[in-house]
Backbone as JSON Lines, residues from 0, in Angstrom:
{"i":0,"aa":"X","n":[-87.34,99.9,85.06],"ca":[-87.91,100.15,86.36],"c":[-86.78,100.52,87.3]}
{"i":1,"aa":"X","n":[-86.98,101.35,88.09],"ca":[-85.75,102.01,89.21],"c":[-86.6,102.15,90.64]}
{"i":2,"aa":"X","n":[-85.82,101.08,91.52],"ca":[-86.45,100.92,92.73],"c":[-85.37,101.65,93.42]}
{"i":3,"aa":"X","n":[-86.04,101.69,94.62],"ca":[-85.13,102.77,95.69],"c":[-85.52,102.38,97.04]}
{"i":4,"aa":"X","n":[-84.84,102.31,97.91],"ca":[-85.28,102.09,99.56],"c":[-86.49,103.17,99.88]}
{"i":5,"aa":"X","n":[-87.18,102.47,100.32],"ca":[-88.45,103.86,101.25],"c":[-88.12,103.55,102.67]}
{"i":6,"aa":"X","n":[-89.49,103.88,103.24],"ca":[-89.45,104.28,104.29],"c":[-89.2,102.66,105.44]}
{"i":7,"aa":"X","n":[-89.42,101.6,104.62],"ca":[-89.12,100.36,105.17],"c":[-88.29,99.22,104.73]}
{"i":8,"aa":"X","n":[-87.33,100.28,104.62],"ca":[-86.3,99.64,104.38],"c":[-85.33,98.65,104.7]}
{"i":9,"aa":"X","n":[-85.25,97.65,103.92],"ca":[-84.28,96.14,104.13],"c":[-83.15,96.23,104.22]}
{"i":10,"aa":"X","n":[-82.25,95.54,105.3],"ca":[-80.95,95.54,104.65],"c":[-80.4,95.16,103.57]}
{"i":11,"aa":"X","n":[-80.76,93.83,102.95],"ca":[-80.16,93.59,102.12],"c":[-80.53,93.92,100.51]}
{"i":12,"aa":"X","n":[-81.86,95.2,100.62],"ca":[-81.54,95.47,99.64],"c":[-83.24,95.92,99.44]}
{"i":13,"aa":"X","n":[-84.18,96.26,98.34],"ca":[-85.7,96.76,98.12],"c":[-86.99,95.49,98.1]}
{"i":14,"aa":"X","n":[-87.44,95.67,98.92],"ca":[-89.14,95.02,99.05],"c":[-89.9,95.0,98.43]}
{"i":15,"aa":"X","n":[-90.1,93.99,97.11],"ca":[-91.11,94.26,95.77],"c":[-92.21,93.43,96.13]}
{"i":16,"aa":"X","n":[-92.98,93.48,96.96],"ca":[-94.18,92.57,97.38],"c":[-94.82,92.37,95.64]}
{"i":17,"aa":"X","n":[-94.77,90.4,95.18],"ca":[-95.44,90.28,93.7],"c":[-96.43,88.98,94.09]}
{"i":18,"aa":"X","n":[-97.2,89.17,93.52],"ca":[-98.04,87.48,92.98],"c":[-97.75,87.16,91.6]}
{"i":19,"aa":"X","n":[-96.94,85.56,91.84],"ca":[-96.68,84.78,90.88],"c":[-97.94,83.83,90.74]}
{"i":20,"aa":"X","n":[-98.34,83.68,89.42],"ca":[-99.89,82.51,88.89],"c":[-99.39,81.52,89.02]}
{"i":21,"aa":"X","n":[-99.39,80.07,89.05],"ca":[-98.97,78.91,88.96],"c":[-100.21,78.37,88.28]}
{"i":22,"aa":"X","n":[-100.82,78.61,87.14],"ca":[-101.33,77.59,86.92],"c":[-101.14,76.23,86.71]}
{"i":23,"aa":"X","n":[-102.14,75.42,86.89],"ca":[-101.78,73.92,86.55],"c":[-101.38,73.38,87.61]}
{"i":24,"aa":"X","n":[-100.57,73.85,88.55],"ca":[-99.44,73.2,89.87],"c":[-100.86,72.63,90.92]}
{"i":25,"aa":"X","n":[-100.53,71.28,91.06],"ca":[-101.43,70.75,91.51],"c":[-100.7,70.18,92.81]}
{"i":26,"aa":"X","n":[-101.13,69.95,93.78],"ca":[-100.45,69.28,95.16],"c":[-101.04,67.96,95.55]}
{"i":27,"aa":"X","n":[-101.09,67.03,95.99],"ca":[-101.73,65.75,95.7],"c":[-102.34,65.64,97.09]}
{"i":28,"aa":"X","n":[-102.0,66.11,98.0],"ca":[-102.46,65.96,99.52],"c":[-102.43,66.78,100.35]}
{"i":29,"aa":"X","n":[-102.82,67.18,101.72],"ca":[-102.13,68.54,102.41],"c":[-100.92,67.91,102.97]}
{"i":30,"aa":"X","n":[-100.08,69.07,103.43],"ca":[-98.79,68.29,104.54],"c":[-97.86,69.88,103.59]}
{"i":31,"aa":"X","n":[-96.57,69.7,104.2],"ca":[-95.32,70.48,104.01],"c":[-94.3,69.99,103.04]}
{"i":32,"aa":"X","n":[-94.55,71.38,101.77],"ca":[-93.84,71.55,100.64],"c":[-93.14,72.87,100.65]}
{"i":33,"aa":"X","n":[-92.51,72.99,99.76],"ca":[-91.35,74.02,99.91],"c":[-90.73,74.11,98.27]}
{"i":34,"aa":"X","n":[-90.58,75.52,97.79],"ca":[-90.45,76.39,96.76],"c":[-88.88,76.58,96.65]}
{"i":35,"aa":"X","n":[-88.46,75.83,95.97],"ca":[-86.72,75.73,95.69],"c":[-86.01,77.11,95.02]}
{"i":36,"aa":"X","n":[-85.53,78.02,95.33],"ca":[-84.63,78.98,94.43],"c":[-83.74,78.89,94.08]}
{"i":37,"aa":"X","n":[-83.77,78.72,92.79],"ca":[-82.32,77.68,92.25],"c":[-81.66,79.42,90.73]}
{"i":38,"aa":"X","n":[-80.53,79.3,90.81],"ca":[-80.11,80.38,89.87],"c":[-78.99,79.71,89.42]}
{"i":39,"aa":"X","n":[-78.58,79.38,88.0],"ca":[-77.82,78.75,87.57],"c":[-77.05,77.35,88.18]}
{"i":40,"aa":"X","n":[-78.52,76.72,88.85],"ca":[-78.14,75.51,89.54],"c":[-77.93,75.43,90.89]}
{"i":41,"aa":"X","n":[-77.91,76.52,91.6],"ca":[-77.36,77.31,92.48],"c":[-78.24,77.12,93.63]}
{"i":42,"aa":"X","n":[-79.0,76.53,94.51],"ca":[-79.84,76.98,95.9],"c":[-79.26,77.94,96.13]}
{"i":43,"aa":"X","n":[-80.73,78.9,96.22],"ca":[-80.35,80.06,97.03],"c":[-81.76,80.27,98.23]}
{"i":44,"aa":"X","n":[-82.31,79.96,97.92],"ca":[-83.35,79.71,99.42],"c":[-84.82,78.86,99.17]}
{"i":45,"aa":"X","n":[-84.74,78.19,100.41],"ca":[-86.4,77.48,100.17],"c":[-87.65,78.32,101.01]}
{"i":46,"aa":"X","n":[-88.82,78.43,100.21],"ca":[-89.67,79.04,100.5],"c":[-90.8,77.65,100.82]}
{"i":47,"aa":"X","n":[-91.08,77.64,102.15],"ca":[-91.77,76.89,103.04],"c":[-93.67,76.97,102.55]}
{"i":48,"aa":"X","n":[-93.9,75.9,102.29],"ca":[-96.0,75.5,101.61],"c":[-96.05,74.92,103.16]}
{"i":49,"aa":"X","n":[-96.94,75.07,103.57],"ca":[-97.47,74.28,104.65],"c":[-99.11,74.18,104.14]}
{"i":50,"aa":"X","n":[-99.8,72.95,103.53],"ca":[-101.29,72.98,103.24],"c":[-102.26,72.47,104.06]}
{"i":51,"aa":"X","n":[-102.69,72.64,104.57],"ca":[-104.19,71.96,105.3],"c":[-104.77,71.19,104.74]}
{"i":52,"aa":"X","n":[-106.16,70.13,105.07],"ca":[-106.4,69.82,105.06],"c":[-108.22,69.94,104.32]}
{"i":53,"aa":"X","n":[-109.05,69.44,103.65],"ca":[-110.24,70.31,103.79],"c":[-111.03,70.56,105.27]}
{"i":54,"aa":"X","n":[-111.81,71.18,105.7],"ca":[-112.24,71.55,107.23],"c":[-113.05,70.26,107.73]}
{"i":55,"aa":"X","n":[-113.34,69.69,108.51],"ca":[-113.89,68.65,108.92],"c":[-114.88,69.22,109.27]}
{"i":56,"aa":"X","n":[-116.66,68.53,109.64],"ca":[-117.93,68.94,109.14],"c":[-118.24,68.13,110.74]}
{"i":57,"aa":"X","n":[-118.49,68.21,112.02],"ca":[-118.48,67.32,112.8],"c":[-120.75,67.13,112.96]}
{"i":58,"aa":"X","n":[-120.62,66.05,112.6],"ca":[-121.83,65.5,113.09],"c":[-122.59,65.07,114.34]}
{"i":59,"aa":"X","n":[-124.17,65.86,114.72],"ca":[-124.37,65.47,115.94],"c":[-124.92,64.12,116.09]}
């Protein structure tokens, strides 16, 4: 595959917008989690979960 800068172009380099599946990955509650990028042990950036809650149903 050979990517190339277009017309919206990054500095630091090409914009591959992907969806990764996670099956199975289960979260136990809502609240703020975060996606570790680790490369040979290495942090290289955290990617921020923020989950909600289910919607509340208000009764008259």
């Amino acid at each position: 595959m050979n990517l190339a800068a277009g017309p919206r172009q990054v500095a630091d380099g090409v914009l591959v917008p992907h969806i990764l599946n996670m099956d199975g990955l289960v979260f136990p509650a809502p609240g703020r989690y975060s996606f570790e990028v680790r490369v040979d042990g290495e942090h290289h950036l955290s990617i921020p979960l923020t989950l909600s809650g289910p919607a509340s149903s208000a009764q008259a």
